[in-house]
gemmi code that builds the backbone of each chain (N, CA, C; Angstrom):
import gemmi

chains = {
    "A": [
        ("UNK", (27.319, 60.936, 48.180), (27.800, 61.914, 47.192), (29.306, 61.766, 46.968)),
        ("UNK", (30.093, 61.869, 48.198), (31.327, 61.264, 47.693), (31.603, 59.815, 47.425)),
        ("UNK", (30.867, 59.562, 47.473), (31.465, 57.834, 46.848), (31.198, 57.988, 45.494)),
        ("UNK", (30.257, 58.416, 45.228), (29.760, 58.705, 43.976), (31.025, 59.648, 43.407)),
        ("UNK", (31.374, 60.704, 43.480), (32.397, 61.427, 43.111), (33.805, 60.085, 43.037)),
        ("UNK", (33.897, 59.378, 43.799), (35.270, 58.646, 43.472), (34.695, 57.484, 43.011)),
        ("UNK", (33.680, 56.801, 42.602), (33.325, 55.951, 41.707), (33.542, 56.764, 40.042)),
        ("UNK", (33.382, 57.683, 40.451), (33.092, 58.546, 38.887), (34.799, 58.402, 38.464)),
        ("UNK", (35.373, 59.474, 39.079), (36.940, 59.437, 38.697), (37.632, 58.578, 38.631)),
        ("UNK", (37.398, 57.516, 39.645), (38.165, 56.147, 39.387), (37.804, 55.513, 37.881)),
        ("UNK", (36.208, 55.566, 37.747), (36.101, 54.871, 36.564), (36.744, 55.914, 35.349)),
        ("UNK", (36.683, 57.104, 35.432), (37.567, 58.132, 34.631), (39.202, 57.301, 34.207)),
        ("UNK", (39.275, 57.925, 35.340), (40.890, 56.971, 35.807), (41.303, 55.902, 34.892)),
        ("UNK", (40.168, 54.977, 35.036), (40.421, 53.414, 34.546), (40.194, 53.765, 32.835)),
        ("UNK", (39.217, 54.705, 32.569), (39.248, 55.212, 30.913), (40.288, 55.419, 30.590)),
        ("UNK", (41.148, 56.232, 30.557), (42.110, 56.946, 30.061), (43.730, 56.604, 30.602)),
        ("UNK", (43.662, 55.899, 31.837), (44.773, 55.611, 32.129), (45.284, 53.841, 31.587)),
        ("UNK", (44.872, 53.188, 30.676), (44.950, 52.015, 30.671), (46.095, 51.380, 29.666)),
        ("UNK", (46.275, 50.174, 30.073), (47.812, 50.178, 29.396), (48.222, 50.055, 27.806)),
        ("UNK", (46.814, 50.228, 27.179), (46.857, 50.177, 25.577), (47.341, 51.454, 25.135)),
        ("UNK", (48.525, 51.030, 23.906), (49.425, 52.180, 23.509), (48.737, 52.239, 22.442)),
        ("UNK", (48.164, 53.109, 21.492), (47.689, 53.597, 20.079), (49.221, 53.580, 19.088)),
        ("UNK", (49.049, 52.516, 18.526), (50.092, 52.703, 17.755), (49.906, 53.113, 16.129)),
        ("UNK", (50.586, 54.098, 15.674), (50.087, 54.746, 14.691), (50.021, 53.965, 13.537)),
        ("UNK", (49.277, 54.798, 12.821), (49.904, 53.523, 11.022), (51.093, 53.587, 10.781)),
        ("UNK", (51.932, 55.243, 10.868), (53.225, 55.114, 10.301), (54.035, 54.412, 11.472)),
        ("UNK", (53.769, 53.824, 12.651), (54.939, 53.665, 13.329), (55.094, 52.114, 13.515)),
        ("UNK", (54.343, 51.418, 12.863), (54.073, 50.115, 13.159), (55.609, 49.190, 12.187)),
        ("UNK", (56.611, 49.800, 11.880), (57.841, 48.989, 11.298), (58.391, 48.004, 12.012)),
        ("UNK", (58.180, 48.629, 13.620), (59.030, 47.310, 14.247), (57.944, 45.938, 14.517)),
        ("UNK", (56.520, 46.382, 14.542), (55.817, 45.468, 14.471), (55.180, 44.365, 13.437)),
        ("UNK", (55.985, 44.877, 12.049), (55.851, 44.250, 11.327), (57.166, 43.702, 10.884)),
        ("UNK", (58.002, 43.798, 11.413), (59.450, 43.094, 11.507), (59.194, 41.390, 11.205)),
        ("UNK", (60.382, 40.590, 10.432), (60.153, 39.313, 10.592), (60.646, 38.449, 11.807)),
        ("UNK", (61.027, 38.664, 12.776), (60.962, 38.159, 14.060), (60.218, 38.423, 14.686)),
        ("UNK", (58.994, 39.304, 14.805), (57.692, 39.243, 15.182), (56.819, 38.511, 15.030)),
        ("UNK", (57.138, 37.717, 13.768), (55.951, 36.530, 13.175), (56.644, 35.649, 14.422)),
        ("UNK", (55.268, 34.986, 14.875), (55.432, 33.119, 15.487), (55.743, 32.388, 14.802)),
        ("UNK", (55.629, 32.386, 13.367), (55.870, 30.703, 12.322), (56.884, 31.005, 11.550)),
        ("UNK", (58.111, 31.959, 11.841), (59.120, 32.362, 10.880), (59.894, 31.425, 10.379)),
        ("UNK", (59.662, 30.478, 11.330), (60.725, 28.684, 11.219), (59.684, 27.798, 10.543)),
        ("UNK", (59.663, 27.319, 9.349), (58.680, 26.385, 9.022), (58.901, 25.021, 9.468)),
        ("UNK", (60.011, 24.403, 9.633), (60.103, 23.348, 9.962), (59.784, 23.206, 11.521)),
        ("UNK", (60.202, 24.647, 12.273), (59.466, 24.274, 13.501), (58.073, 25.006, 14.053)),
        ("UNK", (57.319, 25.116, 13.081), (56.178, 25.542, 12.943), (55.513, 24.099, 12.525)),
        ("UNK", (55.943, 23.293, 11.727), (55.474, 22.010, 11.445), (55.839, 21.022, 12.802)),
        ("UNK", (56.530, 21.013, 13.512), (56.641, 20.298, 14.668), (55.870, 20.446, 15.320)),
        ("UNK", (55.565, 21.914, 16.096), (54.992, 22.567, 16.942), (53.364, 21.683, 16.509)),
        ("UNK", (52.925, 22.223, 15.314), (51.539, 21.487, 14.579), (51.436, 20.341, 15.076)),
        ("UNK", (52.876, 19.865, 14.731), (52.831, 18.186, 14.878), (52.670, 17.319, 16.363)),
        ("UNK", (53.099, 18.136, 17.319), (52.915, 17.807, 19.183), (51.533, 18.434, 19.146)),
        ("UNK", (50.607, 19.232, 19.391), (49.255, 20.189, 19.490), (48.228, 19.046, 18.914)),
        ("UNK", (48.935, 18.702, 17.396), (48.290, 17.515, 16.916), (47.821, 16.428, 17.691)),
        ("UNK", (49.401, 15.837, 18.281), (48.658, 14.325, 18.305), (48.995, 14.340, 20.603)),
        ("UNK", (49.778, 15.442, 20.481), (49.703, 15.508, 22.371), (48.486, 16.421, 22.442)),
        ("UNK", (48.131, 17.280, 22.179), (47.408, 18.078, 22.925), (45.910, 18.443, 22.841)),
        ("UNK", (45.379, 17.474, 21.158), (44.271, 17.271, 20.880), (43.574, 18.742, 20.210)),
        ("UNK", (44.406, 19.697, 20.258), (44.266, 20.805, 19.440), (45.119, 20.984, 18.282)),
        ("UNK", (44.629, 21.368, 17.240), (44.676, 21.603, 16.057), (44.258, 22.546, 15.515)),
        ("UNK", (45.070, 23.256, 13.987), (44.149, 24.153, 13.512), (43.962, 25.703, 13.936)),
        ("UNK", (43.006, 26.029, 12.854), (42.920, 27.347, 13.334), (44.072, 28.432, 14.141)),
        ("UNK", (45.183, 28.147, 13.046), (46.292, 28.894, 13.228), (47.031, 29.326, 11.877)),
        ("UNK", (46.223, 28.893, 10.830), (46.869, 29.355, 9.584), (46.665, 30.170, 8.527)),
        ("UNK", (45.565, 31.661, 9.443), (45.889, 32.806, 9.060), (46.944, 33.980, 9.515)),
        ("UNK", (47.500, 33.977, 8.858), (48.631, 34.768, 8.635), (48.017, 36.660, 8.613)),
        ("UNK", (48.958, 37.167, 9.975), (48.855, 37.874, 10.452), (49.982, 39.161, 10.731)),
        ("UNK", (50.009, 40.136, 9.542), (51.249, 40.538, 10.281), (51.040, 41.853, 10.765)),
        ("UNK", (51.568, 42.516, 11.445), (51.459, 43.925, 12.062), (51.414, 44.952, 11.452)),
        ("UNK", (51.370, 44.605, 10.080), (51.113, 46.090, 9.100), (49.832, 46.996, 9.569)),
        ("UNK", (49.118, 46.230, 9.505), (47.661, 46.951, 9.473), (47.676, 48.035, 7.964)),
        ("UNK", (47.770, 47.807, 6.685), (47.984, 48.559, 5.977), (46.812, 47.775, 4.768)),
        ("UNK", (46.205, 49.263, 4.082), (45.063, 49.317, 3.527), (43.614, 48.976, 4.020)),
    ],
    "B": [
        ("UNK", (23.545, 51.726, 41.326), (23.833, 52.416, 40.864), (22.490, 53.141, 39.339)),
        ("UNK", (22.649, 54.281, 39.485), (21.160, 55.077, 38.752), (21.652, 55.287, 37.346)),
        ("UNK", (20.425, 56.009, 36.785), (20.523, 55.890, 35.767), (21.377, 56.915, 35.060)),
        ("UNK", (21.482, 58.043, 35.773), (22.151, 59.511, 35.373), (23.911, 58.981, 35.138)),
        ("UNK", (24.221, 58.472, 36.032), (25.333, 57.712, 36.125), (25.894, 56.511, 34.806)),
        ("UNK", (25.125, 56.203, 34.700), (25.241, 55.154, 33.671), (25.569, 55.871, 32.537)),
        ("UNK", (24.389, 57.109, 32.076), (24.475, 58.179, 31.087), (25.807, 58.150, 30.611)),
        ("UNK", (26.482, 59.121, 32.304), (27.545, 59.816, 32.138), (28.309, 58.486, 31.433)),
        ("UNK", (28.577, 57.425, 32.301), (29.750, 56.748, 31.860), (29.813, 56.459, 30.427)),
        ("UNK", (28.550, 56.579, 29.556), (28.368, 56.011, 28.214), (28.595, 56.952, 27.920)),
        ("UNK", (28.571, 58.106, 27.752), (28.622, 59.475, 27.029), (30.572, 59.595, 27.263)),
        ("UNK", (30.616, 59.400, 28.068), (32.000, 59.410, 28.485), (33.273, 57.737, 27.743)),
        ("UNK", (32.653, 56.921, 27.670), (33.123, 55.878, 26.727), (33.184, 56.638, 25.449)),
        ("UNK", (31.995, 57.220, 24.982), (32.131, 57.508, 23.505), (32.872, 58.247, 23.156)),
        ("UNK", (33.140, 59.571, 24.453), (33.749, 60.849, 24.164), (35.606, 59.573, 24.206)),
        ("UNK", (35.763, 58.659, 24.544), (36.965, 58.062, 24.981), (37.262, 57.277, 23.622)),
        ("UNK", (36.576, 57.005, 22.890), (36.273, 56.203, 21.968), (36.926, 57.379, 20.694)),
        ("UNK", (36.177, 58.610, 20.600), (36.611, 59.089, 19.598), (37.853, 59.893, 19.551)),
        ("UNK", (38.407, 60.029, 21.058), (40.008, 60.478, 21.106), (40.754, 59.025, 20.545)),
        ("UNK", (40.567, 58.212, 20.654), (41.229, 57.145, 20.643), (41.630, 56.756, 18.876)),
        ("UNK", (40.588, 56.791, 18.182), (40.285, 56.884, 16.989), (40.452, 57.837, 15.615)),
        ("UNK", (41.654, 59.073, 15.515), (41.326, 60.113, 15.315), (41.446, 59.777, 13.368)),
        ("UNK", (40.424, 60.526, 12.774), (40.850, 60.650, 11.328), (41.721, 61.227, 11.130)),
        ("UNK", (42.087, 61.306, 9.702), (43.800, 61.997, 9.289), (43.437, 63.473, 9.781)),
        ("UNK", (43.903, 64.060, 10.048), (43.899, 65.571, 10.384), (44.273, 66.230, 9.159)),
        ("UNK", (44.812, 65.900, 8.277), (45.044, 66.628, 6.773), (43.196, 66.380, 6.034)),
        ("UNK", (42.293, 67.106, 6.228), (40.979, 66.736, 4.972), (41.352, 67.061, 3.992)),
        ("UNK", (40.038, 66.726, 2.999), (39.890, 67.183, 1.928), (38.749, 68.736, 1.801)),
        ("UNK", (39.560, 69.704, 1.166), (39.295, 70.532, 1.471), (39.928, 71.742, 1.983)),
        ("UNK", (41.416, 71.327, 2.801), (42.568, 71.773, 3.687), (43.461, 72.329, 2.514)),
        ("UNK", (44.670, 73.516, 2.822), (45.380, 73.434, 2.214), (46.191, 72.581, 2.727)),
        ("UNK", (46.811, 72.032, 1.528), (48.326, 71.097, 2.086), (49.362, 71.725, 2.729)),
        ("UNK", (49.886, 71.047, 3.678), (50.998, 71.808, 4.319), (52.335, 72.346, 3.474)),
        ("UNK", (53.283, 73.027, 3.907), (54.497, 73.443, 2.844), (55.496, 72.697, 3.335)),
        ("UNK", (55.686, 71.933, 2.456), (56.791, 70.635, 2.759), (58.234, 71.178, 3.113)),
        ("UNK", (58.749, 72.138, 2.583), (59.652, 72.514, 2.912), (60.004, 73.127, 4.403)),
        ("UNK", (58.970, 73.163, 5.363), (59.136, 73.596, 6.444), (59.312, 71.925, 7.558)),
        ("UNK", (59.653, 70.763, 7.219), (59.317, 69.793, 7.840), (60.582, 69.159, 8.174)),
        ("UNK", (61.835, 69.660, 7.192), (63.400, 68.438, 7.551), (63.005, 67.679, 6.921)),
        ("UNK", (62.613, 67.446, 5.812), (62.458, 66.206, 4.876), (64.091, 65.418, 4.677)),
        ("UNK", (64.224, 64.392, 5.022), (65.271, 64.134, 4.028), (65.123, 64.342, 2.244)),
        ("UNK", (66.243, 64.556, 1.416), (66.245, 64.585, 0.442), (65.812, 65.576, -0.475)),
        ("UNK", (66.159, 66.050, -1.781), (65.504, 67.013, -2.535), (64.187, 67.258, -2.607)),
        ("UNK", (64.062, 68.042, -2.669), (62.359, 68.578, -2.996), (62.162, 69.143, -4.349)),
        ("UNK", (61.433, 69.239, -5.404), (61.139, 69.633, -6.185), (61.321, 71.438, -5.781)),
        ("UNK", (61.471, 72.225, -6.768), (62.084, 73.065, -6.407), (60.281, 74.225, -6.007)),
        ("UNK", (59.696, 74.452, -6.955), (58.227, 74.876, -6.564), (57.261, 74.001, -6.721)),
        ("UNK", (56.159, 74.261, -6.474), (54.918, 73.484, -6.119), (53.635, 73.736, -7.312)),
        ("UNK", (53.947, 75.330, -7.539), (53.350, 76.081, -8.037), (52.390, 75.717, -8.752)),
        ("UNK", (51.087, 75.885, -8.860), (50.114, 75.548, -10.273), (50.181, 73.970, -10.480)),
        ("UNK", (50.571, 73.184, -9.497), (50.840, 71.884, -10.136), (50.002, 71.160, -9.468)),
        ("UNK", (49.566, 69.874, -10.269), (48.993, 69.016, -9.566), (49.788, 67.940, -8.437)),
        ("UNK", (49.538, 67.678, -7.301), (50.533, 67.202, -6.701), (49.758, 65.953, -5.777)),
        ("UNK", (50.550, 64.788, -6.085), (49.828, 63.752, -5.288), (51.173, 63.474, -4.148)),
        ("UNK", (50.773, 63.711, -2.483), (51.698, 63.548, -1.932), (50.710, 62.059, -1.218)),
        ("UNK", (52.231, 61.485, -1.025), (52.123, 59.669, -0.742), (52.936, 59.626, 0.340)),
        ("UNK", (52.138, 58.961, 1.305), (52.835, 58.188, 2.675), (53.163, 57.060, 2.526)),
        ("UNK", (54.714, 56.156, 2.853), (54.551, 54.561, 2.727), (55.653, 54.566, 3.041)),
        ("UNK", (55.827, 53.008, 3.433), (56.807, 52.560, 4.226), (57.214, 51.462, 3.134)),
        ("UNK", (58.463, 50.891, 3.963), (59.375, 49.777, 3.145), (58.640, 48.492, 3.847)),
        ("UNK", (57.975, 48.447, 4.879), (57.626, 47.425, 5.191), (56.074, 46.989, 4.866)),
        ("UNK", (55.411, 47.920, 4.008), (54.163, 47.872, 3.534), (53.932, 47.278, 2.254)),
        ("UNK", (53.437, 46.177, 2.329), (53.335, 45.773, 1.137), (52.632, 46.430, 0.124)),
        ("UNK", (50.953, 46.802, 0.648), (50.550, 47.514, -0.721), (51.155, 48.895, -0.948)),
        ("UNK", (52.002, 49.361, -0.428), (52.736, 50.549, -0.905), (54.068, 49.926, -2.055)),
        ("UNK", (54.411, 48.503, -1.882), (55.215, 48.312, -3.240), (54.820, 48.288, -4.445)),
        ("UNK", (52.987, 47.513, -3.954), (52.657, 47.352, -5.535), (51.774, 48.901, -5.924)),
        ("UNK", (51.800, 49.865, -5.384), (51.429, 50.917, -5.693), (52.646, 52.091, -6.433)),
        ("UNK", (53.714, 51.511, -6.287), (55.049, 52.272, -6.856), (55.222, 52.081, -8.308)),
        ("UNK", (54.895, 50.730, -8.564), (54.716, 50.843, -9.773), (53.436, 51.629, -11.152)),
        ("UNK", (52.521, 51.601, -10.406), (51.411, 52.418, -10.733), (51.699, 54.188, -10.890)),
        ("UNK", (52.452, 54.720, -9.706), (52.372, 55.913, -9.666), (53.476, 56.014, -10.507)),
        ("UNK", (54.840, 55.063, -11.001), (55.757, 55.730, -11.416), (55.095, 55.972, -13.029)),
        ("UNK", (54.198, 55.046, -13.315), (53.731, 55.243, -14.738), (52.762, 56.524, -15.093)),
        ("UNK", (51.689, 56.975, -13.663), (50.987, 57.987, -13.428), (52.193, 59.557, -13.966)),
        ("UNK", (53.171, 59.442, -13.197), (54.062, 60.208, -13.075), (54.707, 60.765, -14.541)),
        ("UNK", (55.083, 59.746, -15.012), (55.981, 59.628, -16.565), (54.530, 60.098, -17.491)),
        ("UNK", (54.064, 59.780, -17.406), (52.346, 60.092, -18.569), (51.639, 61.246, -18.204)),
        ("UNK", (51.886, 62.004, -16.709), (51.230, 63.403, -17.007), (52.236, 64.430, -16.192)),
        ("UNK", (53.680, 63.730, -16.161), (54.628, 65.239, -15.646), (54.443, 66.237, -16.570)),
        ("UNK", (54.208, 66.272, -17.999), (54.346, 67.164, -18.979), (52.993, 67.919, -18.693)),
        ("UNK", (52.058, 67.753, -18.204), (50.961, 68.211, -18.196), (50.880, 68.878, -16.401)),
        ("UNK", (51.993, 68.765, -15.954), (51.764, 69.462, -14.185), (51.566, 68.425, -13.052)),
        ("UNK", (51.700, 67.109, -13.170), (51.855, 66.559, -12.282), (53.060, 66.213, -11.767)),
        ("UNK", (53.180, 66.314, -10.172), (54.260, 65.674, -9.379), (54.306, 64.988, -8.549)),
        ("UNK", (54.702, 63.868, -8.378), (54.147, 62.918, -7.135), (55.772, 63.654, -6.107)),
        ("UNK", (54.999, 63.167, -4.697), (56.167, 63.806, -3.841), (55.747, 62.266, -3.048)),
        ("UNK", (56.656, 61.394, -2.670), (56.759, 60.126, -1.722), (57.373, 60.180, -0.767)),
        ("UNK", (56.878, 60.307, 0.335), (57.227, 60.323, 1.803), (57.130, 59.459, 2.747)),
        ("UNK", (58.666, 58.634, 2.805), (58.783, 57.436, 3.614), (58.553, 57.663, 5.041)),
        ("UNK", (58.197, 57.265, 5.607), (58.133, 57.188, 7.141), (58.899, 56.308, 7.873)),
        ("UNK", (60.218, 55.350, 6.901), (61.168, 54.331, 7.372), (61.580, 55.152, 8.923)),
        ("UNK", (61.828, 54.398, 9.465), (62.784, 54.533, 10.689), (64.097, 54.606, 10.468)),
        ("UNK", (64.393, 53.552, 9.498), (65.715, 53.556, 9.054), (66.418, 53.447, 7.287)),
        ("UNK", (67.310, 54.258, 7.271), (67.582, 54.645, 5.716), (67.992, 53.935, 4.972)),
        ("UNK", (67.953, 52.993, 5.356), (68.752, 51.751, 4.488), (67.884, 50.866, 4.419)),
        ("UNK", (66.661, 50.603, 4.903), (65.129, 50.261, 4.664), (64.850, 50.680, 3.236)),
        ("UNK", (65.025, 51.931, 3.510), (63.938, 52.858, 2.345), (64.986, 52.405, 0.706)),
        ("UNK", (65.969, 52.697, 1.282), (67.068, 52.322, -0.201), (67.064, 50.964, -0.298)),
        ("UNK", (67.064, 49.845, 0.686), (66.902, 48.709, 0.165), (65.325, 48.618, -1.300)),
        ("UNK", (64.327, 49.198, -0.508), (63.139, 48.579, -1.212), (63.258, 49.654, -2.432)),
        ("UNK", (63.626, 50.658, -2.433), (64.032, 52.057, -3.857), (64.995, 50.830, -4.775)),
        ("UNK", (65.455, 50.438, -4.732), (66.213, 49.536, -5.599), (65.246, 48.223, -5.908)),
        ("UNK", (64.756, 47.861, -5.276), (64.087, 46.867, -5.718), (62.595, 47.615, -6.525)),
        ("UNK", (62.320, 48.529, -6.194), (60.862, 49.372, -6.892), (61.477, 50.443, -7.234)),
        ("UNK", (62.253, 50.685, -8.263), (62.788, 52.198, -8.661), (61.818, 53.487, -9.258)),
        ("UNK", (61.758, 53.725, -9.016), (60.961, 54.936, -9.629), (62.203, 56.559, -9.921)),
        ("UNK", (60.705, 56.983, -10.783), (61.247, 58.253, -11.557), (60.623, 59.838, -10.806)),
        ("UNK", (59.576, 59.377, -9.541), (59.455, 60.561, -9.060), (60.143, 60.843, -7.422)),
        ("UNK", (59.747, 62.001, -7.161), (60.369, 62.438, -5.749), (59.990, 61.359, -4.479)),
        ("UNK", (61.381, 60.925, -3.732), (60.988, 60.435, -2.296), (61.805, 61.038, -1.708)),
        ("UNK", (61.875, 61.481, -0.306), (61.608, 61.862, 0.453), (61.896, 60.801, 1.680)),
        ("UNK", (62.478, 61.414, 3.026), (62.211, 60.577, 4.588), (61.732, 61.251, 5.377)),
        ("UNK", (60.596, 60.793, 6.081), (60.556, 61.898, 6.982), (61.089, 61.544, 8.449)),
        ("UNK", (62.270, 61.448, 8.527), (63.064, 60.850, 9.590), (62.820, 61.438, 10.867)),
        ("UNK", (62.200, 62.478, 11.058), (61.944, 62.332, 12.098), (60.137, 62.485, 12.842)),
        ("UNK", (59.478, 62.107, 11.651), (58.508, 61.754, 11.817), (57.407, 63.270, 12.164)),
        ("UNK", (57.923, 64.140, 11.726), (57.064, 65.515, 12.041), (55.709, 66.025, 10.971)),
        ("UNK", (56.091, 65.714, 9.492), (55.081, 65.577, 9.016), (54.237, 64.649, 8.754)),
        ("UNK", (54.265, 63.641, 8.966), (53.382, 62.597, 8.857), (52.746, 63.342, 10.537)),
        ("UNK", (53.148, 63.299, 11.490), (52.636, 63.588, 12.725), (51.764, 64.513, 12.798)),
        ("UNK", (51.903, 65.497, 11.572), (51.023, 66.847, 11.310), (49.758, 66.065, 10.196)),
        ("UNK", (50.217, 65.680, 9.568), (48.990, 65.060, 8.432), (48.133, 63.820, 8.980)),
        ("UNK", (48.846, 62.931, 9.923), (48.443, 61.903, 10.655), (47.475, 60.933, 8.794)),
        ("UNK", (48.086, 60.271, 8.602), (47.531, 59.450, 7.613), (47.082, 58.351, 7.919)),
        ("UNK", (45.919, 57.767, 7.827), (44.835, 56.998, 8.485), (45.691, 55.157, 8.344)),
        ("UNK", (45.878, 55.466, 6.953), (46.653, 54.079, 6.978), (47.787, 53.994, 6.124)),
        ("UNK", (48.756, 52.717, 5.736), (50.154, 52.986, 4.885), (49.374, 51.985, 3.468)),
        ("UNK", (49.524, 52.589, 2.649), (49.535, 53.806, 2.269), (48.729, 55.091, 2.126)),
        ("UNK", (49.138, 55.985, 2.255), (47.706, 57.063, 1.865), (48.358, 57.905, 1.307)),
        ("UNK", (47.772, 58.463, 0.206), (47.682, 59.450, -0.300), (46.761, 60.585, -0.217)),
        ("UNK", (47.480, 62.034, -0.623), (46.466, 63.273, -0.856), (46.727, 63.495, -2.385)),
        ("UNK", (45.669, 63.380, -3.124), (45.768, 64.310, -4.326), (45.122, 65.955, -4.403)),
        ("UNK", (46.656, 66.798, -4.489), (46.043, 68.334, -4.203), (46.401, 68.787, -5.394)),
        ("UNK", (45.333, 69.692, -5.828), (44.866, 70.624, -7.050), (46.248, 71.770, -7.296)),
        ("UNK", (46.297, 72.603, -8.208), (46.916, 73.232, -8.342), (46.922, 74.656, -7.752)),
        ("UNK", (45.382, 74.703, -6.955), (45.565, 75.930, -6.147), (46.321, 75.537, -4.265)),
        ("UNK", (46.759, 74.008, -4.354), (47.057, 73.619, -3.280), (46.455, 73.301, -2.468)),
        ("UNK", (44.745, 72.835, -2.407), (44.156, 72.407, -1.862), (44.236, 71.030, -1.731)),
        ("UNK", (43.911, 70.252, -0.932), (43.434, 68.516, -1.136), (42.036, 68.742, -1.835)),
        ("UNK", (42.418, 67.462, -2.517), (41.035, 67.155, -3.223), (40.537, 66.031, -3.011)),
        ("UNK", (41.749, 65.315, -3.061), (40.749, 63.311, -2.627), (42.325, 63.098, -1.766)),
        ("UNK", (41.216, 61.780, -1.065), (42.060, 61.004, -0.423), (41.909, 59.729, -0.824)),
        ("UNK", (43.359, 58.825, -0.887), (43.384, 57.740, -0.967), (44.365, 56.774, 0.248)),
        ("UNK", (42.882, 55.876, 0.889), (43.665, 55.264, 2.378), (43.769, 54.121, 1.595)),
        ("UNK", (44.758, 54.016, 1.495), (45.501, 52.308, 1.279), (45.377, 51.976, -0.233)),
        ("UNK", (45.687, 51.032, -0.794), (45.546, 51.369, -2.099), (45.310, 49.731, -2.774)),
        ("UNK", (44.237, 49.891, -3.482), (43.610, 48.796, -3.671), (43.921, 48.439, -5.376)),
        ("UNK", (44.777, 48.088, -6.129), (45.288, 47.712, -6.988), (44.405, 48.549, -8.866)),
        ("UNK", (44.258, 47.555, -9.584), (43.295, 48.635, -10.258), (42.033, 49.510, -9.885)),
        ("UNK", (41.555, 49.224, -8.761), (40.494, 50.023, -8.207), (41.334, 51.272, -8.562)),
        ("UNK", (42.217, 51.371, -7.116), (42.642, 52.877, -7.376), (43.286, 53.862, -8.262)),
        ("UNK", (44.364, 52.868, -9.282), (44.631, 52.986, -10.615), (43.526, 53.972, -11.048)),
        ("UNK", (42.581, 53.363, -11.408), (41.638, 54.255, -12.047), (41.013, 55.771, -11.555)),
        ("UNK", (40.971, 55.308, -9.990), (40.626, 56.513, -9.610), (41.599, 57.385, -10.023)),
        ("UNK", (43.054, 57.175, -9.729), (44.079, 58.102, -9.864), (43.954, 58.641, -11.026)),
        ("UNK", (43.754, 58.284, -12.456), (43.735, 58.255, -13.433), (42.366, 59.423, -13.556)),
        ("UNK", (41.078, 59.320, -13.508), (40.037, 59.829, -13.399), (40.141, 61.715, -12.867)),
        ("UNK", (40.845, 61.537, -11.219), (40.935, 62.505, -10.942), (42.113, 63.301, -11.208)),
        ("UNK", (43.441, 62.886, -11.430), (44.398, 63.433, -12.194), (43.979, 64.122, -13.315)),
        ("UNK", (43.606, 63.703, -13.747), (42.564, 64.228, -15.107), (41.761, 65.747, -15.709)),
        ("UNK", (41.145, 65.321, -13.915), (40.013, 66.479, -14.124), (40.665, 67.639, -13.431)),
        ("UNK", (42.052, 66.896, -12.063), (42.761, 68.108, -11.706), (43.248, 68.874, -12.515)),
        ("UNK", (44.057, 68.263, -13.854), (45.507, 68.989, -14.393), (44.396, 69.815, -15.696)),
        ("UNK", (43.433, 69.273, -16.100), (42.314, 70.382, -16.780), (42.335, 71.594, -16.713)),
        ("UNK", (42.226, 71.865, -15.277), (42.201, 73.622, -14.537), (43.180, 74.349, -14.936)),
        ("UNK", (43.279, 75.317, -15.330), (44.641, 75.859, -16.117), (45.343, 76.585, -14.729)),
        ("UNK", (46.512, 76.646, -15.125), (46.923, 76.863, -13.857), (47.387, 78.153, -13.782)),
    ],
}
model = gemmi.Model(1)
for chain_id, residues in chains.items():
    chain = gemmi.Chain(chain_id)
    for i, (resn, *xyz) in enumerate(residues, 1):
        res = gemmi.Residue()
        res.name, res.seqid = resn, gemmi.SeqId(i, " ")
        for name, pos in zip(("N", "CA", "C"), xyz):
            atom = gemmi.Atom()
            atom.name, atom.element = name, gemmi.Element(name[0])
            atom.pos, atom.b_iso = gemmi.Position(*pos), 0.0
            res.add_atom(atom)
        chain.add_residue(res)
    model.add_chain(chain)
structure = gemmi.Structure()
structure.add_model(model)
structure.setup_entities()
């Protein structure tokens, strides 16, 4: 019975205490800032492509564009 | 571990699920709050009275809130004579945000900051942009989350319409 009681609350615990912040619609400005983007440098956004390319055998599937608005 | 248990924890995800998630707290249906009680930056229209009033949330960093400025400023100019007022309420962080993008999208109706973030916090608006369009007895009547180019044009157009009808 008590294990059961601190299985319960712990998993409580682990609900509600976890490290995801709800960030609102209106508060998301700094997250949509342009130093938040990864590819703000095109020329070194084309490099970066260009080593992944031919060192690392990955490619791709990086050229939707994503920004922190979350708006509409 | 049983089955009663399991229950709880699922019943308890969901109940976790829908704090997490909340709709705008302003419905349709609500009266609108009285703007003048909030620290708005900037003028306010002086009464509210009998008017049709579309109040707008948006930021400088939202894109479909730029191309929606142009829409409402034309909404605005074509039925102020008839009781409409748009009231625009930035949620910038910072004021020189909001005046950068006011110069680049000028408009002819009311904006507004809400600098310190108290009414938007009371209306909680689902996404940037949203709008309430409220009737002239000060109710909400529709909502608009985000704003989808002539789609919503029209709506605006449609229900503006049938609001400013009602004699006031």
């Amino acid at each position: 019975m008590k294990l059961r009681l601190l299985f319960t609350a712990g998993t409580a615990a682990l609900l509600f205490t976890t490290g995801c912040a709800n960030v609102k619609p209106w508060e998301r400005g700094t997250l949509t800032d342009d130093t938040m983007r990864a590819d703000r440098h095109p020329i070194e956004t084309a490099q970066a492509q260009h080593i992944w390319f031919s060192r690392e055998e990955a490619t791709g599937g990086s050229g939707v564009g994503g920004g922190g608005c979350g708006c509409n | 571990m049983n089955t009663s248990l399991l229950k709880k924890l699922a019943v308890a995800t969901l109940l976790a699920g829908t704090l997490f998630t909340a709709p705008a707290a302003l419905k349709v249906g609500d009266t609108a709050p009285d703007l003048a009680g909030f620290k708005l930056e900037g003028p306010l229209p002086s009464s509210f009275k009998g008017k049709v009033v579309i109040l707008d949330f948006w930021a400088s960093w939202c894109g479909p809130c730029a191309e929606s400025f142009p829409v409402m400023d034309e909404l605005q100019k074509k039925y102020q004579d008839q009781g409409l007022v748009i009231v625009a309420v930035s949620v910038d962080e910072k004021a020189a945000k909001m005046e950068t993008f006011l110069k680049k999208n000028p408009v002819s109706f009311t904006v507004v900051r809400d600098a310190e973030h108290k009414l938007v916090a009371t209306v909680e608006p689902p996404t940037m942009p949203t709008s309430f369009i409220i009737d002239r007895e000060g109710k909400v009547r529709f909502l608009h989350s985000g704003f989808h180019g002539a789609t919503t044009r029209k709506e605006y157009v449609e229900q503006i319409e049938s609001l400013l009808k009602a004699t006031p």
